[in-house]
N, C-alpha and C positions, 0 to 999 in steps of 0.2 A: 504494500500500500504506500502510495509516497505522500510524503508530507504538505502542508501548504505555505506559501510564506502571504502574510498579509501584510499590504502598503495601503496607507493611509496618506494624502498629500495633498495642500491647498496652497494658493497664493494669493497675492493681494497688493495691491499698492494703494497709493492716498492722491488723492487726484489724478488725471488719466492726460499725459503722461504725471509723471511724480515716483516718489521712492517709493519703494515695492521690497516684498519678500516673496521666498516660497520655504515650504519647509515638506519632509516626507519623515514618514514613520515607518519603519520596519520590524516588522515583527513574525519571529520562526519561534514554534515552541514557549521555552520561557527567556528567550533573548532578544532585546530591540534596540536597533541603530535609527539615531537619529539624523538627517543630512536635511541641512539649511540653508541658504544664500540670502542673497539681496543687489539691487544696484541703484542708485542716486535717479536716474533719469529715465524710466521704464516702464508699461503697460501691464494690467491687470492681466490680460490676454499673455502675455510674453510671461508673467510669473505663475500663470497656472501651469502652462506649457513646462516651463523649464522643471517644475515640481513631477510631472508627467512623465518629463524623457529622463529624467534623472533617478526616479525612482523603478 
């Protein structure tokens, strides 16, 4: 049976363009990594995405 890994990931910025984040969760079993970013000048659209491909 193989196991599953669950990713959890959102982003967001503050005015559109404006400084934004994205962050993802990862979770296998009873272990989870966290992976986050951000950039000064960037779109809501562009930090869901990057949460998306990064996770």
């Amino acid at each position: 049976m193989s196991k599953k890994i669950q990713i959890y990931s959102d982003g967001a910025c503050r005015g559109n363009p404006g400084p934004g984040g994205w962050g993802v969760l990862l979770v296998y079993d009873d272990t989870e990594k966290e992976i986050y970013g951000g950039e000064l000048e960037t779109t809501n659209n562009r930090m869901e995405l990057m949460a998306a491909i990064v996770g």
